[in-house]
C-alpha positions as CSV (number, residue, x, y, z in Angstrom):
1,X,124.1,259.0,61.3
2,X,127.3,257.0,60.6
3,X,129.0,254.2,62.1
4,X,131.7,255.0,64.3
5,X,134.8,252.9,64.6
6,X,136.3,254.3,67.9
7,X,133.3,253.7,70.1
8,X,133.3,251.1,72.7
9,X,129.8,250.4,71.3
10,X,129.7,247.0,68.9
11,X,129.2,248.1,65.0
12,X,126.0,246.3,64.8
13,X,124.8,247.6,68.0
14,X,125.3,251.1,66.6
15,X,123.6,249.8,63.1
16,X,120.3,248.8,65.3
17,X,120.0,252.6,66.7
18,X,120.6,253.8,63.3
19,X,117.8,251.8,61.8
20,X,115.3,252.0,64.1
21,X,115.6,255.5,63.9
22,X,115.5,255.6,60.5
23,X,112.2,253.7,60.2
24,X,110.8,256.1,62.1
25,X,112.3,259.5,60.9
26,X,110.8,258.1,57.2
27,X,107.7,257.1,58.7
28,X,108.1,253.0,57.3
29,X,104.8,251.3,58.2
30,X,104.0,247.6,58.9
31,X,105.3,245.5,55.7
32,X,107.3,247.9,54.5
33,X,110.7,246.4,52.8
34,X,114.0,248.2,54.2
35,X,117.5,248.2,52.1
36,X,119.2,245.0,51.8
37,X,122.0,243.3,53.6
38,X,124.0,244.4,50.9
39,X,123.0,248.2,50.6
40,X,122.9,248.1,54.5
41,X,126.9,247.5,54.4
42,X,127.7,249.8,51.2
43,X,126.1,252.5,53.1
44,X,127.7,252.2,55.9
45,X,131.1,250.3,55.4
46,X,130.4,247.5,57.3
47,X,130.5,243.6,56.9
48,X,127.8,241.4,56.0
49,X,128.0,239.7,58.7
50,X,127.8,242.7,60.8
51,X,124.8,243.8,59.0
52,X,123.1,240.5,59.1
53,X,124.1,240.0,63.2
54,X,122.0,243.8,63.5
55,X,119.0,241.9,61.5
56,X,118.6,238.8,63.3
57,X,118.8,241.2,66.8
58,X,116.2,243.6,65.2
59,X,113.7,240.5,64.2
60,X,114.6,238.2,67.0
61,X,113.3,241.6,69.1
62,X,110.1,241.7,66.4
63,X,111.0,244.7,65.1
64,X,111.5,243.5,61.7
65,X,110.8,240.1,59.4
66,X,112.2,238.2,56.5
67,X,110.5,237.1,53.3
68,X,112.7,234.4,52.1
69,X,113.8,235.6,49.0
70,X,111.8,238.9,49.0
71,X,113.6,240.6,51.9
72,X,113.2,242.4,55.0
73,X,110.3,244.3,56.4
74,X,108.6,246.5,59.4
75,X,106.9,244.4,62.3
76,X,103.8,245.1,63.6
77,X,103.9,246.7,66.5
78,X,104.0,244.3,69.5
79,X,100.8,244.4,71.6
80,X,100.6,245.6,75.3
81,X,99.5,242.3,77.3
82,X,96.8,243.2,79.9
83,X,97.5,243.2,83.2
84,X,94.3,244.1,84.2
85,X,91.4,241.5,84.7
86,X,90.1,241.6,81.3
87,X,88.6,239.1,78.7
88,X,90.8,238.6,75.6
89,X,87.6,239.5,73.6
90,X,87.4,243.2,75.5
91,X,91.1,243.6,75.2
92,X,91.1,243.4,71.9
93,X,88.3,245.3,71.1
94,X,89.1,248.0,72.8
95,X,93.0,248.1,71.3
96,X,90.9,248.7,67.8
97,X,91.4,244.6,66.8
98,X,88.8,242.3,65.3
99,X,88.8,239.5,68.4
100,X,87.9,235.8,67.1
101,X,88.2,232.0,68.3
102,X,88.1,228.8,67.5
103,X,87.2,225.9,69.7
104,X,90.1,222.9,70.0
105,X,88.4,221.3,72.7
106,X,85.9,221.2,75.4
107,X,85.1,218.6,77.9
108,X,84.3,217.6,81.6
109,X,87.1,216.1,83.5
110,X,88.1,215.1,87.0
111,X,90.0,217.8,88.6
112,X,94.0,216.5,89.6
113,X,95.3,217.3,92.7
114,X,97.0,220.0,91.1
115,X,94.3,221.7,89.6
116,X,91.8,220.9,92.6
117,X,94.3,223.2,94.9
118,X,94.8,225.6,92.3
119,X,90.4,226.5,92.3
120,X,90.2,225.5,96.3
121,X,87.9,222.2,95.2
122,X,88.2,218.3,96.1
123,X,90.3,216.4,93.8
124,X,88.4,214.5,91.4
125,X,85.3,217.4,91.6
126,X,84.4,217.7,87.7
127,X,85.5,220.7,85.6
128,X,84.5,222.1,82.5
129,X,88.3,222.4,80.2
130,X,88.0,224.8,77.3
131,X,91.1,225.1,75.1
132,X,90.7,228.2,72.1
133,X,92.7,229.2,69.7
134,X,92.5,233.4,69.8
135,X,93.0,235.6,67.0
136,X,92.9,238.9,66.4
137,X,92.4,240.3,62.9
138,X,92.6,236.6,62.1
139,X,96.3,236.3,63.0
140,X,96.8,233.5,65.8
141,X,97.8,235.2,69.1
142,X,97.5,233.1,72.1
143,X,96.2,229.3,72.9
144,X,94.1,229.6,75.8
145,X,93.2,226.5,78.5
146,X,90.5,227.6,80.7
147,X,89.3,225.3,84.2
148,X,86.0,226.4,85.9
149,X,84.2,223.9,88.4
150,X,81.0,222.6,86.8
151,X,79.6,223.1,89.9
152,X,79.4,226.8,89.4
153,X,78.7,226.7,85.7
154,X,76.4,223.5,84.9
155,X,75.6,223.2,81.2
156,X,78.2,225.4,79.9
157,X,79.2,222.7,77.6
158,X,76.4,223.2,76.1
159,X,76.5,227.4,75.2
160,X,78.2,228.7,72.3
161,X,81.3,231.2,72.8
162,X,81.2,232.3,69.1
163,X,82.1,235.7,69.0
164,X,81.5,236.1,73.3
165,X,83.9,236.6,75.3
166,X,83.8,233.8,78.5
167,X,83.4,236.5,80.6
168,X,80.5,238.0,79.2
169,X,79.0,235.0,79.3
170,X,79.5,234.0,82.8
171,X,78.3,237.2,84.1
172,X,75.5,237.1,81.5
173,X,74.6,233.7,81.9
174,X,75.6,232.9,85.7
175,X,75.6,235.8,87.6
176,X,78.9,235.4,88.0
177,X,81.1,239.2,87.8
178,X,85.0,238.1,88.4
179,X,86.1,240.8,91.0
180,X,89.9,239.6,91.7
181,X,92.7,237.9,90.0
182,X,96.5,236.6,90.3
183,X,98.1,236.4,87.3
184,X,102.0,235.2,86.6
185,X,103.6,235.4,83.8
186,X,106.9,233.8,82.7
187,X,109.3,232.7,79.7
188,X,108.8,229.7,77.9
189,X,109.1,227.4,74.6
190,X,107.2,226.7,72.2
191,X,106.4,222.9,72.0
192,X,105.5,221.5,68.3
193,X,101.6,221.0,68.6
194,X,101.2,225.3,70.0
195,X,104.2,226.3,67.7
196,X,101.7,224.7,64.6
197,X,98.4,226.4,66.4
198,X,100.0,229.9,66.4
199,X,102.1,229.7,63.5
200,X,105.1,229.8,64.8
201,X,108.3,227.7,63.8
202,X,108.9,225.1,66.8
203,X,110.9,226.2,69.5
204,X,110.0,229.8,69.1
205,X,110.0,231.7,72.5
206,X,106.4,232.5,73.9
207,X,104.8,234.3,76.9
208,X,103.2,231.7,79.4
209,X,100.5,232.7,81.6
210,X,98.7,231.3,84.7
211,X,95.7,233.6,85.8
212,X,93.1,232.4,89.0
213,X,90.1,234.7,89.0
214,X,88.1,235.2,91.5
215,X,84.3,236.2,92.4
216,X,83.5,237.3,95.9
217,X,86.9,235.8,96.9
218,X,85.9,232.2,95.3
219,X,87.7,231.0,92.5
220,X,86.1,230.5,89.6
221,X,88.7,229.9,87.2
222,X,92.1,228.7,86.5
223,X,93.2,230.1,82.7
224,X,96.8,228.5,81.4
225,X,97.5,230.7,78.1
226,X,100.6,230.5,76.1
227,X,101.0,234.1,73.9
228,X,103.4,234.3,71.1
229,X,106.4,236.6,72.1
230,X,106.6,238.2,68.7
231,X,103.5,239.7,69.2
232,X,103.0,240.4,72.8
233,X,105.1,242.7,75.4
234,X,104.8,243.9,79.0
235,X,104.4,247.2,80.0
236,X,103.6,248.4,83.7
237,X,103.6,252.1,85.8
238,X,106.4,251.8,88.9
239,X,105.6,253.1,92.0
240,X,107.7,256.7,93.1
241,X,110.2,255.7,95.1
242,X,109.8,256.6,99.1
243,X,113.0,258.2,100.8
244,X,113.5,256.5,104.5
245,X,115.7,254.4,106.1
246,X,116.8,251.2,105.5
């Protein structure tokens, strides 16, 4: 394909349907380098400016990354985020990744008004906090900030999650199998402390996530998660539209 000056369509929009179709008429994989800046332009007649704008679109979008000094490559694919009620662990295991954690922090605190609405409790009732790094393949993913009321879980600041998925273990453990959830999910920025967790330069754009599950129409937890936006996108079926009047 070649660039064509009499479209209303921008140059480097046109660029960015060329190269995406390129990568995958070739058949580039993950960490494959594609030509430079400069051969990007000779071949096509355009600015570097104009070839760099099409670049920062393509790995703004995480299509693409730069090696300082080494180039440009092929992204990973992003990753589907559930929206069904499933743990991170089964999510993950099931999309063919290695799931893995690590444990930031885990105490018992009084629940705020704010979270004490949220799981339908008394302000001030105690509730086990976990926070968790997630990985997958040992690349950081998400941050996860779980709130359960001790009351339904007692001791389970004292049971390992290595390589379990909280789920698993509440069912397992508890007899508690969540049925129902809510989940909403929204834009957000990356502050310093999660940017350093995930790996991700400060201010980076990230996927925020508020989920309530529920077991026989109780809540049993309240699960604040912040996903890295170069690694994560949303994907859901739309109803048929119905013909009828207004």
């Amino acid at each position: 394909m070649a660039i064509d000056p009499t479209s209303p369509i921008p140059k480097y929009s046109q660029l960015r349907e060329i190269l995406l179709d390129w990568i995958e008429e070739t058949g580039l994989g993950v960490d494959d380098a594609i030509p430079s800046e400069r051969e990007l332009g000779a071949l096509y007649g355009l600015s570097r400016m104009t070839v760099r704008q099409t670049i920062d679109h393509l790995v703004a979008e995480g299509k693409l990354y730069r090696v300082p000094g080494k180039g440009t490559f092929v992204a990973r694919p992003k990753i589907e985020m559930s929206l069904a009620l499933t743990s991170f662990t089964e999510d993950m295991r099931a999309r063919g990744f290695t799931p893995d954690s690590q444990d930031l922090a885990r105490r018992i605190d009084p629940a705020s008004g704010h979270l004490a609405r949220m799981l339908d409790i008394e302000p001030g009732s105690p509730i086990h906090h976990i926070e968790r790094l997630r990985t997958a393949d040992g690349e950081p993913m998400a941050l996860e900030r779980s709130n359960i009321p001790l009351s339904l879980v007692p001791g389970l600041d004292e049971r390992s999650l290595a390589g379990r998925s909280l789920y698993q273990l509440l069912e397992e453990e508890y007899g508690i199998l969540l049925d129902s959830g809510e989940q909403t999910i929204e834009a957000g920025i990356c502050d310093p402390t999660d940017a350093r967790l995930l790996g991700l330069p400060p201010g980076s754009a990230v996927l925020l996530m508020q989920r309530r599950s529920f077991a026989n129409g109780r809540c049993v937890e309240l699960a604040i998660s912040t996903y890295r936006a170069d690694r994560y996108q949303l994907h859901s079926t739309l109803d048929p539209r119905r013909s009828g009047s207004a």
